[in-house]
Chimera marker file (.cmm) of the C-alpha trace (Angstrom):
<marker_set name="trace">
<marker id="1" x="0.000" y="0.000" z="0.000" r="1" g="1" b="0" radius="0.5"/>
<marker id="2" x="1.138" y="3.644" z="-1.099" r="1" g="1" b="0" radius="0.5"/>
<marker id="3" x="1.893" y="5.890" z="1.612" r="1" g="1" b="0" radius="0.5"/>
<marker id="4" x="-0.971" y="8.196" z="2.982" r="1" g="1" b="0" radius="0.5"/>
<marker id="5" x="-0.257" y="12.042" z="3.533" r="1" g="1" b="0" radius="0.5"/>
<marker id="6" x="-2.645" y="14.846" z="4.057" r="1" g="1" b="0" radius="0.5"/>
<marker id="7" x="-2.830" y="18.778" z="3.073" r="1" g="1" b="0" radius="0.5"/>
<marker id="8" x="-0.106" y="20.717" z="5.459" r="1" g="1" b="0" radius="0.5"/>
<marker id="9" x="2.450" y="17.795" z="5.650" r="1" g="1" b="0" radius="0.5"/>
<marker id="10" x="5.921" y="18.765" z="5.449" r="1" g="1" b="0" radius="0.5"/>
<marker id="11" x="7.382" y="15.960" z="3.465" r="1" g="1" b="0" radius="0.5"/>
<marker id="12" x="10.826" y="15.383" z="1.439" r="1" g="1" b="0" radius="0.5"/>
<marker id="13" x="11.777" y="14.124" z="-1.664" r="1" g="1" b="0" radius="0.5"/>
<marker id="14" x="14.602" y="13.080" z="-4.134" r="1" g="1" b="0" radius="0.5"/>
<marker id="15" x="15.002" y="15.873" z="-7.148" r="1" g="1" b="0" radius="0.5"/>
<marker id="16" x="17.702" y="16.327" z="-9.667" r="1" g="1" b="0" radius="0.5"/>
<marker id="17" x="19.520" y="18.541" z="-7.650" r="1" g="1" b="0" radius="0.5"/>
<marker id="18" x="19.069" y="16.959" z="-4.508" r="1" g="1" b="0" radius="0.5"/>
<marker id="19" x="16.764" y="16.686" z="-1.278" r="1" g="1" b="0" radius="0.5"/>
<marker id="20" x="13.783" y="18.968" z="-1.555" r="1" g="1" b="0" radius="0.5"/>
<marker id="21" x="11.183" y="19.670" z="1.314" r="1" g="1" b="0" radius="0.5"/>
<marker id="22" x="7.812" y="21.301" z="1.300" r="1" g="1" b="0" radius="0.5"/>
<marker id="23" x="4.073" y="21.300" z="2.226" r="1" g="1" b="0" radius="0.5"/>
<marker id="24" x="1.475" y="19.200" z="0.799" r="1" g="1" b="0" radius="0.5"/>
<marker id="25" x="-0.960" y="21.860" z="-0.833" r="1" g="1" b="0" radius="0.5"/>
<marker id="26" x="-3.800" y="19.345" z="-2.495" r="1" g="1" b="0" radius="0.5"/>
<marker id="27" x="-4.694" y="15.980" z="-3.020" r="1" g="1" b="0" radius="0.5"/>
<marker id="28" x="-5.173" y="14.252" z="-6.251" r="1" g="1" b="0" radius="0.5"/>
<marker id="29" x="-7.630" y="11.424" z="-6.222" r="1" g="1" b="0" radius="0.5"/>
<marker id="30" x="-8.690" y="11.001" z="-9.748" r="1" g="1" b="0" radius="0.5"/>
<marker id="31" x="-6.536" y="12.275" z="-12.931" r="1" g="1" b="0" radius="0.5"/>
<marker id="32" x="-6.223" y="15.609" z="-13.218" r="1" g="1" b="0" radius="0.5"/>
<marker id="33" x="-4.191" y="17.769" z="-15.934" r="1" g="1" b="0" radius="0.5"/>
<marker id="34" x="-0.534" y="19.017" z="-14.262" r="1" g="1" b="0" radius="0.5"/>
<marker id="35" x="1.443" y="20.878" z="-16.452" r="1" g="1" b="0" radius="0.5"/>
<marker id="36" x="0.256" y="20.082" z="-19.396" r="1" g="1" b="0" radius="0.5"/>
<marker id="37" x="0.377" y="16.119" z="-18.993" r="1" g="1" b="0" radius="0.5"/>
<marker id="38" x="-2.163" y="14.020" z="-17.663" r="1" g="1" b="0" radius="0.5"/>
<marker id="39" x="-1.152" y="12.343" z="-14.602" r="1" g="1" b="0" radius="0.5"/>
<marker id="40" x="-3.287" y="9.124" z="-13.632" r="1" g="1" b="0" radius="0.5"/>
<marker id="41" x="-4.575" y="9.346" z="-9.427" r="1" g="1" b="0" radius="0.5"/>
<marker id="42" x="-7.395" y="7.652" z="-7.668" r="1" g="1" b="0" radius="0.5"/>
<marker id="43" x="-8.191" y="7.118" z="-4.133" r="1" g="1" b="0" radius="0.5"/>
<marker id="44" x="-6.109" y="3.864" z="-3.546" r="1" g="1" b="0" radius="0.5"/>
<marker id="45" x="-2.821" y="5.445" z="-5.086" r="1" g="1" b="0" radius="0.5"/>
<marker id="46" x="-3.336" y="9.640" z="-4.953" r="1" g="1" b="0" radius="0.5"/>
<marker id="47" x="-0.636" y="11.996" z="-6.121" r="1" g="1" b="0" radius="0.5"/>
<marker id="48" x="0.496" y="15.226" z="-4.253" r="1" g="1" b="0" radius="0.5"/>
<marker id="49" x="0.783" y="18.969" z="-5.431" r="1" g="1" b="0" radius="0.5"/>
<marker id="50" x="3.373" y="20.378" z="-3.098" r="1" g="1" b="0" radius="0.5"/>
<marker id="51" x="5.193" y="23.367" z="-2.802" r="1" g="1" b="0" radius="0.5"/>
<marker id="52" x="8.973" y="23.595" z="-2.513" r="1" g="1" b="0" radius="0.5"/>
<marker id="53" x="10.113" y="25.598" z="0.929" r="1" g="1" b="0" radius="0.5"/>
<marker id="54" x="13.098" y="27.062" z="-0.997" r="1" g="1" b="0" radius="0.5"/>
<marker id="55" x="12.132" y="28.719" z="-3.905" r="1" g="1" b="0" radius="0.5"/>
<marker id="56" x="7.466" y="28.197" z="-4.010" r="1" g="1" b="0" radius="0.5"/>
<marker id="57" x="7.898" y="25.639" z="-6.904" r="1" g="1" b="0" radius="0.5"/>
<marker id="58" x="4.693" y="23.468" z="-7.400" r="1" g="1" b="0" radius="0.5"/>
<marker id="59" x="5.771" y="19.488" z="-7.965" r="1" g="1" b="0" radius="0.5"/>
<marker id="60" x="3.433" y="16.598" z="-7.975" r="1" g="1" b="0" radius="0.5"/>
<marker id="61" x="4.615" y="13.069" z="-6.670" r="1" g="1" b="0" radius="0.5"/>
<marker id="62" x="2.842" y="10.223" z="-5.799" r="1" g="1" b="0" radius="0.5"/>
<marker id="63" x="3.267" y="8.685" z="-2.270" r="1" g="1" b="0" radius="0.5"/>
<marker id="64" x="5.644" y="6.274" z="-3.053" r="1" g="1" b="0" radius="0.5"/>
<marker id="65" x="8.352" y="9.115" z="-3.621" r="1" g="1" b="0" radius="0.5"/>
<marker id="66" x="7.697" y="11.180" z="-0.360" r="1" g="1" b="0" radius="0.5"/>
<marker id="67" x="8.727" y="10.711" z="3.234" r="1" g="1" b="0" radius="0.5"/>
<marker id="68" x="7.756" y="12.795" z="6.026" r="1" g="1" b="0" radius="0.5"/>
<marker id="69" x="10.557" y="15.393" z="6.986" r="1" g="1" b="0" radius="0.5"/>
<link id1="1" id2="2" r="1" g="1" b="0" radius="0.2"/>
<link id1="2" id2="3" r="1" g="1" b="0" radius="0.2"/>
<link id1="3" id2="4" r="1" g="1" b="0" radius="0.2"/>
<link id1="4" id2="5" r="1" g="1" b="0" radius="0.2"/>
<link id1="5" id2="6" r="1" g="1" b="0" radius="0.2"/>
<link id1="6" id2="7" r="1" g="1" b="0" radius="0.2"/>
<link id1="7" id2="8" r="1" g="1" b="0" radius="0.2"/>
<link id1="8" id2="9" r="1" g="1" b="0" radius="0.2"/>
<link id1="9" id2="10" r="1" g="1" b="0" radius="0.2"/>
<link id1="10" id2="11" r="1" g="1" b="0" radius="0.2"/>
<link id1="11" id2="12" r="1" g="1" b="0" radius="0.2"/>
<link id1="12" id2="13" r="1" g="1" b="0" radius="0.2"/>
<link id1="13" id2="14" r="1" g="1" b="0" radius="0.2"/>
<link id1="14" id2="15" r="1" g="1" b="0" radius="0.2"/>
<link id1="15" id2="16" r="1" g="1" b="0" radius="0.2"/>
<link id1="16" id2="17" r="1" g="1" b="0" radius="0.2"/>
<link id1="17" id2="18" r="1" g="1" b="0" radius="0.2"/>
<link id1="18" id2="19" r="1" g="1" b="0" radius="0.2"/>
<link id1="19" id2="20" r="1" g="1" b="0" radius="0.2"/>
<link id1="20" id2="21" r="1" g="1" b="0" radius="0.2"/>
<link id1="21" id2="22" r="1" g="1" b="0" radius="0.2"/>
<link id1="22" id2="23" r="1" g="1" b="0" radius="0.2"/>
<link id1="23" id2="24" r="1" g="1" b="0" radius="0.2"/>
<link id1="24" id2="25" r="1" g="1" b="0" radius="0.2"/>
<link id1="25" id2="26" r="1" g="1" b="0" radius="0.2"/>
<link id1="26" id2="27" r="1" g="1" b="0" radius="0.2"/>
<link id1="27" id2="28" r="1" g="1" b="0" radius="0.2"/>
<link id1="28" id2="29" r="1" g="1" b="0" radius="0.2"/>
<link id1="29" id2="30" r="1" g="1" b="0" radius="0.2"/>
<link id1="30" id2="31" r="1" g="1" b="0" radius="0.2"/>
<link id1="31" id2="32" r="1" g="1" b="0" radius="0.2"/>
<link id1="32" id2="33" r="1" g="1" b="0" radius="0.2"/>
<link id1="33" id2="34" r="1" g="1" b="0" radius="0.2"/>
<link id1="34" id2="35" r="1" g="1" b="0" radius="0.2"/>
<link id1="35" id2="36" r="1" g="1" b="0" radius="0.2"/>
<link id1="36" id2="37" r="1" g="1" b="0" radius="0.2"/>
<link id1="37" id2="38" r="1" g="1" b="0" radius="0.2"/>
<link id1="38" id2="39" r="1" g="1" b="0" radius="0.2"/>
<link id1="39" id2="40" r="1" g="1" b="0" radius="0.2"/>
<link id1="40" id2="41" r="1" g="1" b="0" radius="0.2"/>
<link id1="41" id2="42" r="1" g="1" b="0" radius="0.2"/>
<link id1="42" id2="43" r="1" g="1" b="0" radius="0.2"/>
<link id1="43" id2="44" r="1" g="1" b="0" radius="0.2"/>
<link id1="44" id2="45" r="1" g="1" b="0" radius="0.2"/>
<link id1="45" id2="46" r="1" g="1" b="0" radius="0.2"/>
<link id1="46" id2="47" r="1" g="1" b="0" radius="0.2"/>
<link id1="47" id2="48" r="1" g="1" b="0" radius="0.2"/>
<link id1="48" id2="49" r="1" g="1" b="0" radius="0.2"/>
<link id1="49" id2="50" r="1" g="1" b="0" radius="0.2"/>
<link id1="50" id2="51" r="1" g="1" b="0" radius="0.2"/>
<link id1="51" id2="52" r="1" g="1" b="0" radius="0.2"/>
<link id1="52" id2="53" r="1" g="1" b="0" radius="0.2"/>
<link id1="53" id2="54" r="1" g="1" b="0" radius="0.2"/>
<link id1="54" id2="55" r="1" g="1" b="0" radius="0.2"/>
<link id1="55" id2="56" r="1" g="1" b="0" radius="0.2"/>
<link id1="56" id2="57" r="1" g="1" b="0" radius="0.2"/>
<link id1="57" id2="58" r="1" g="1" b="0" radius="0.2"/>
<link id1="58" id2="59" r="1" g="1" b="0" radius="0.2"/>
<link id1="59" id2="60" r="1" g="1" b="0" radius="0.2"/>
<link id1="60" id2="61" r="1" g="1" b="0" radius="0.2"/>
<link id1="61" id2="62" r="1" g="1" b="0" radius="0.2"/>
<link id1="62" id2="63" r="1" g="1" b="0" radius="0.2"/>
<link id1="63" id2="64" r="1" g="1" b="0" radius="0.2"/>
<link id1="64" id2="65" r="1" g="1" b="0" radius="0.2"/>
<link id1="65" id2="66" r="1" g="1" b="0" radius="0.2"/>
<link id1="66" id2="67" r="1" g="1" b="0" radius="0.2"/>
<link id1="67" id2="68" r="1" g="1" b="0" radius="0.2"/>
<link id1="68" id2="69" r="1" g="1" b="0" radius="0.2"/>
</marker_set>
């Protein structure tokens, strides 16, 4: 089973350049149009829009690629 995470969880995960951190802004639970590509959610595996501490950068990950920080 995916990890679970809510709205306002600071969580971390693995970029390009590195460790980032940030806050859980929304919940995806069925697929929804993220920059442009269509990224596949539903309640038994959602993905995450969360904003980057550093520099207010939206990403979107699914559970499986977060930890809690």
């Amino acid at each position: 089973m995916a990890k679970e995470f809510s709205v306002g969880d600071h969580v971390r995960w693995n970029s390009e350049a590195g460790h980032v951190e940030g806050v859980i802004v929304k919940k995806h639970t069925s697929d929804v149009t993220f920059k442009g590509r269509t990224r596949h959610c539903s309640p038994d595996d959602p993905q995450y829009e969360i904003k980057s501490d550093k520099t207010d950068h939206i990403a979107m990950h699914k559970g499986s690629a977060l930890a809690k920080a």
